[in-house]
N, C-alpha and C positions, 0 to 999 in steps of 0.2 A: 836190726832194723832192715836186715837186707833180704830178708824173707818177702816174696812176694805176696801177696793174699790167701790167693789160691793154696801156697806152699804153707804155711802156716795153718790152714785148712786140713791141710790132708798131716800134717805132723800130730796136729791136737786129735785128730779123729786115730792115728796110732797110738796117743798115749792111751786114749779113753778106751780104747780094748783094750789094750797092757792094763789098764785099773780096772776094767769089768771082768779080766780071768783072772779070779782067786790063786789058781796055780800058777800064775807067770812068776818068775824068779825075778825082782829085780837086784837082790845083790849083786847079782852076775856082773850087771854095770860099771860095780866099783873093783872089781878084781882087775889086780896087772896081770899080764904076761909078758913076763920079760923074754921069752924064747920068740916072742912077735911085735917083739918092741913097745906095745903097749902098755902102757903106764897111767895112774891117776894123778894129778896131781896133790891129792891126800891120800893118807891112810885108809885102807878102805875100812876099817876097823871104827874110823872117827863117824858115820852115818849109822846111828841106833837104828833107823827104822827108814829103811831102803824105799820102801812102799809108800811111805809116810812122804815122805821127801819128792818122788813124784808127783804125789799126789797135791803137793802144795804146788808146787810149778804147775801143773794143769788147770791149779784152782787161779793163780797170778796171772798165768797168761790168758785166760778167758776173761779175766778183768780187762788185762791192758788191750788185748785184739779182740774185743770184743764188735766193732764195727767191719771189720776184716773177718771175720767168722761168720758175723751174720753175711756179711754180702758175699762171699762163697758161696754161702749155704742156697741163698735164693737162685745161684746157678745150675746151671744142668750139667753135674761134675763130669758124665759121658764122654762129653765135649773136651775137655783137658787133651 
């Protein structure tokens, strides 16, 4: 909830390209690299459908920030 409106705007407008290009990779996501410290906190094995799993979070969150989307949207993003 500490996302500002605006911020929330420009996140959901990067999911929805990552889910409009058929070739974006999203397993990528769930792989560690342990040589750069990064780690998942799950298996990334345990996520059947990488794609899928975005795709619901893009769908939830345009539920719940759905009055914070819209009022972004009527701005003149330019201006940011």
């Amino acid at each position: 909830m500490y996302l500002s409106y605006r911020h929330r705007f420009v996140l959901m407008s990067a999911l929805r390209d990552a889910l409009d290009n058929h070739d974006f990779d999203f397993s990528k996501e769930f792989k560690s690299d342990y040589d750069e410290y990064i780690t998942m906190a799950w298996d990334e094995t345990e996520i059947a459908d990488p794609r899928g799993f975005f795709a619901d979070i893009y769908r939830l969150a345009n539920e719940v920030w759905r009055d914070d989307l819209q009022k972004a949207s009527l701005e003149d993003q330019s201006t940011w």
